[in-house]
N, C-alpha and C positions, 0 to 999 in steps of 0.2 A: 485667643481664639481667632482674631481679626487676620493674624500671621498665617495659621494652620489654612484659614479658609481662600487668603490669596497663593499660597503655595497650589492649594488644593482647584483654584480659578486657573492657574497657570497650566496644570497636568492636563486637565480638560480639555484647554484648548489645545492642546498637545496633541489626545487623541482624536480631538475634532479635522484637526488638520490630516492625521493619519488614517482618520474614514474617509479624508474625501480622497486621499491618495488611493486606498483600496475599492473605492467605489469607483474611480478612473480604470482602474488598472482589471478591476471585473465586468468594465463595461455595463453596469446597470443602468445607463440609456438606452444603448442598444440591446439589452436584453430585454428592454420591459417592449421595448418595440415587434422585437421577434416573438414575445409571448403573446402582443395581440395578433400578429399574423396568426399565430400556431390559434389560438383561438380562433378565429375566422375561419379556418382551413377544417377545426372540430365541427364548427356549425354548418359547413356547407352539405348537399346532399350525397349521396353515398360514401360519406368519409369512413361509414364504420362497418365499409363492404370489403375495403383493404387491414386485413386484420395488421400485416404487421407492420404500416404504413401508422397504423392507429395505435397501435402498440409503442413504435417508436417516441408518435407526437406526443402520445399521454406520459411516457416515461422522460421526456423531455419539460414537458410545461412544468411536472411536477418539480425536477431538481431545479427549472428557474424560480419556481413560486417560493420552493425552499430557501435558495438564497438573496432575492430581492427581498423576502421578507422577515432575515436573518440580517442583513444589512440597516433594513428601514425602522427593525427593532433596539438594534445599536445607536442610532441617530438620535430614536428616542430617547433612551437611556439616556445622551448626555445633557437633553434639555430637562429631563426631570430631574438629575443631579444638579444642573444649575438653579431648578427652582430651589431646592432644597438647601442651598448654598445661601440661595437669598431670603432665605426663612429664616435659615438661623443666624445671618446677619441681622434683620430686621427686629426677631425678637430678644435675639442675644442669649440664646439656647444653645448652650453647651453641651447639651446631650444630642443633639444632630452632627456634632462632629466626627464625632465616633463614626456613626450610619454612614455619614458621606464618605470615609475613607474605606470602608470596606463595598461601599458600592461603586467606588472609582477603582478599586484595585478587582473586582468581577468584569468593569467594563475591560480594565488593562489588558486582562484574558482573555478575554473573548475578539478583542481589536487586533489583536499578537495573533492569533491562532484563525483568523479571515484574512490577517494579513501574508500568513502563510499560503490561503488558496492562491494570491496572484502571482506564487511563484512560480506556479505549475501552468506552466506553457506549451507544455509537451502535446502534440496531436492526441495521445492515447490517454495523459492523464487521468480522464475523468473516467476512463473504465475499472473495469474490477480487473484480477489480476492472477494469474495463477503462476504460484509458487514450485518448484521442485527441488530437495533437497538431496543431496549424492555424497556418501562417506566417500572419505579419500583413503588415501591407503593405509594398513596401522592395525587392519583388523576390527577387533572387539575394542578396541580404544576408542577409534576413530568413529565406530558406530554408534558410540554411546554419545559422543561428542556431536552427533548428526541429532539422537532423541530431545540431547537439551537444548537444539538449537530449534527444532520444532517446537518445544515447549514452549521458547521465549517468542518465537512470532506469533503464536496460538495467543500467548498472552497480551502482548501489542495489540491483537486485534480486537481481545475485549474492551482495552485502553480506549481503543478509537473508534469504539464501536461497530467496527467491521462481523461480518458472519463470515466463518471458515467451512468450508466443505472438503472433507478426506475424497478425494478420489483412487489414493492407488497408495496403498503403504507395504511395502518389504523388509518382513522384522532381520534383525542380525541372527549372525551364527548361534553365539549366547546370549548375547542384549545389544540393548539399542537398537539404532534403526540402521539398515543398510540404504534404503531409499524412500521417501516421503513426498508426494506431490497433493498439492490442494487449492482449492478455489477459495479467494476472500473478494468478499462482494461488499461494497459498501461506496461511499463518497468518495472520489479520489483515492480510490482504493491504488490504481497502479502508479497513478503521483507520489504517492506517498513510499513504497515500496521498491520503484524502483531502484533506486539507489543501494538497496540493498544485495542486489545482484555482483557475485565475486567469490573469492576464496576464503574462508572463515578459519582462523588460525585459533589454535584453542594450547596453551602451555600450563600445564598441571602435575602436581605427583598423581600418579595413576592407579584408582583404587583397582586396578589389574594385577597391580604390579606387586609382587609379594615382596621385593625389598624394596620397595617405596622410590622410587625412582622418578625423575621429572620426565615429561613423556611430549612432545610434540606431534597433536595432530590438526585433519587437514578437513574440511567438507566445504562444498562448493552449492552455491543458493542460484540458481535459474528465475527469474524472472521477466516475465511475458502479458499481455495486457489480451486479456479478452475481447473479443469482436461482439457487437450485437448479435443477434439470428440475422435480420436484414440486412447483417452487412454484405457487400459482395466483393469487397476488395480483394479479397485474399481467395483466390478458387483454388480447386486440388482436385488436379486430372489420378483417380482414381487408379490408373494401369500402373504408375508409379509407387502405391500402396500396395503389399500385403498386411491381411487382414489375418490374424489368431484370436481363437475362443481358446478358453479355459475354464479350469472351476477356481472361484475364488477362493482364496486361503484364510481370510479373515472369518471372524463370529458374523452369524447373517441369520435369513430367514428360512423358510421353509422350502427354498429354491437356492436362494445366494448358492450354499454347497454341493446340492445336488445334482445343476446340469453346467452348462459350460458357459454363463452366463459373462464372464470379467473377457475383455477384449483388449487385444493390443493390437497397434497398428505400426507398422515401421513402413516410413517414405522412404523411396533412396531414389536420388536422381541425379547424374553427373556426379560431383565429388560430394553429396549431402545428404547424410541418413538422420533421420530424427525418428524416435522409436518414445510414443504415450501408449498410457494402459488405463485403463480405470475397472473397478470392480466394485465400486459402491455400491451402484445403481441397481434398480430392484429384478432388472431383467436385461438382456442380451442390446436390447435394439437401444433402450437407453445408455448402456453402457456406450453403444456404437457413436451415439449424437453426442455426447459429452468427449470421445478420443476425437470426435471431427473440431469440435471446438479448438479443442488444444493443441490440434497438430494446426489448425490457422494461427493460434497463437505463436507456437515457435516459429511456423515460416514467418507470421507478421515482424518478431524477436530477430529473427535472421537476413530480414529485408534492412530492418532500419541498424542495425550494424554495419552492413554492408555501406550504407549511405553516411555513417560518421565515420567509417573508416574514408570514404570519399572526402570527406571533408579536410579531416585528418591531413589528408596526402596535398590536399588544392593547397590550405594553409603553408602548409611545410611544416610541421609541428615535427621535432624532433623527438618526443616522446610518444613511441607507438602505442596505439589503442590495445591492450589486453584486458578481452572481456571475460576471460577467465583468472586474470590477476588478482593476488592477493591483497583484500581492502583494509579490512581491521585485523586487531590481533586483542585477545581476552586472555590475558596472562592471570593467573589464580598464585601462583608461589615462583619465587620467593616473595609476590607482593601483589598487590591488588589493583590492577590497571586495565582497561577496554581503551582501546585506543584506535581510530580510524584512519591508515596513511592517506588518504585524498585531502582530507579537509586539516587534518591537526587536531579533531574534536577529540575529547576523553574523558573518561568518570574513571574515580577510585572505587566508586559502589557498585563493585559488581553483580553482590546479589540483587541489586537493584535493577539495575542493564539484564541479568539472565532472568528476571521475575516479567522484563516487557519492558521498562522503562526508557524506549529509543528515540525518544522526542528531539533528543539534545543532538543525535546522528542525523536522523531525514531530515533537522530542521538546516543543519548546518551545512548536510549537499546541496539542498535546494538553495541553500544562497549561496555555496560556493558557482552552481549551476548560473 
């Protein structure tokens, strides 16, 4: 026991040194500091005559309150595990060994997966993130191979407890999807996802295919980081847009199908057209505020590419930036491999990887990042 228990003193401090690395690296001085500001600035008089001034700050205090007190809960943790180390030293309780190992390997978790927030440095990070998914060419193969790829980020997102919202989906000729765009809101929603952004390779015999045949196709994942409402970074001179109503095509309510309620908006300005749509939403005008959303998201998408290809070019990097390049490849026969070319990451379980299982890929660009 005496062995099991200094092994078990040694990991500890292990992760004790690794919180304070992540408590540097999240700034929880200077956030606990900004949160008394943000506090002072809730108390003062008319704060809560600026709605979305106040909207902001409340949506703010809360994601620092969430993680300084996500952080200060872990801290705890290792002092009650050490108590408990010196319990069963003292009394020579060999049934506290057991407990302490499985509450050093809960803290393991939890120190690994905070220690992921401080890789996410990115300006947009911390916002939510809207997804759009586009079959490639192939047909009804290619579409079908665009449904499972929906399926598997829809599933990610329960993983991580994100919430997804359908805004615009365009079924295939026979099956699948031909197009799928949607909103996931949560923690470091577009940290987490952006990487995910690129050409999705998918190699299978093709239940299409009446002599069984292996079939290569191709779908491409968009990824774009949501703006606040208050944000104004991103304006959109309106004369540049045409605006389309429609009736939506999906299952809906007692309007969804009957007036023209789904809206598309195509920008085109100089050499750059971006064309959203949504039809979720329960009437016209919100369909309208949700396509304004997302057309700041692609120009914000289309800003900051523009600025790493800048960077790209000052470096001298010889390998040009292709943000429509292809990232992974999910090969199904003759064998079982996801394999990601940026990083070298891969699983053989792929029913695993297509069920949501991508921890092992974001985790592994954010540190390639």
């Amino acid at each position: 026991m005496i062995i099991e228990l200094q092994q078990y003193s040694q990991q500890l401090d292990a992760l004790r040194a690794t919180l304070s690395e992540v408590g540097d690296g999240l700034h929880i001085d200077h956030m606990e500091e900004e949160l008394q500001e943000l506090r002072e600035e809730m108390n003062a008089d008319g704060f809560w005559d600026n709605v979305e001034r106040s909207t902001h700050v409340n949506r703010r205090i809360s994601s620092m309150e969430g993680k300084i007190k996500h952080y200060n809960g872990l801290v705890a943790s290792c002092d009650d595990i050490e108590t408990m180390m010196e319990l069963a030293e003292e009394e020579n309780d060999t049934s506290m060994v057991e407990e302490i190992a499985v509450e050093l390997e809960k803290l393991q978790k939890a120190t690994d997966a905070l220690a992921l927030e401080t890789l996410m440095r990115g300006k947009y990070d911390d916002n939510d993130a809207v997804l759009s998914l586009h079959a490639g060419a192939g047909g009804t193969e290619a579409q079908d191979w665009t449904s499972m790829l929906y399926r598997m980020y829809t599933r990610y997102c329960e993983r991580m407890g994100f919430e997804v919202k359908l805004l615009d989906l365009l079924d295939g000729d026979e099956a699948g999807i031909k197009s799928v765009t949607f909103e996931v809101s949560g923690d470091h929603a577009y940290g987490y996802l952006r990487g995910e952004k690129g050409v999705h390779r998918l190699v299978r015999i093709s239940p299409f295919d009446a002599n069984a045949r292996r079939h290569t196709s191709f779908a491409s994942l968009d990824v774009a980081p949501m703006l606040e409402d208050d944000d104004s970074e991103i304006e959109i001179d309106m004369k540049y847009v045409r605006v389309d109503t429609y009736h939506s095509s999906g299952a809906g309510g007692q309007n969804v199908n009957k007036t023209s309620s789904a809206v598309r908006m195509t920008y085109v300005k100089d050499d750059v057209t971006i064309v959203v749509s949504c039809q979720t939403e329960r009437d016209q005008v919100q369909n309208r505020a949700t396509c304004i959303k997302m057309l700041k998201a692609k120009l914000l998408e289309l800003r900051e590419r523009s600025k790493e290809q800048e960077m790209a070019d000052i470096k001298g990097e010889m390998k040009k930036i292709e943000w429509g390049s292809q990232i992974r490849s999910y090969v199904f026969q003759p064998y079982t491999m996801v394999k990601d070319h940026r990083t070298g990451f891969e699983s053989g379980n792929i029913d695993d990887v297509m069920d949501g299982n991508l921890e092992g890929f974001t985790t592994s660009y954010l540190k390639m990042q």
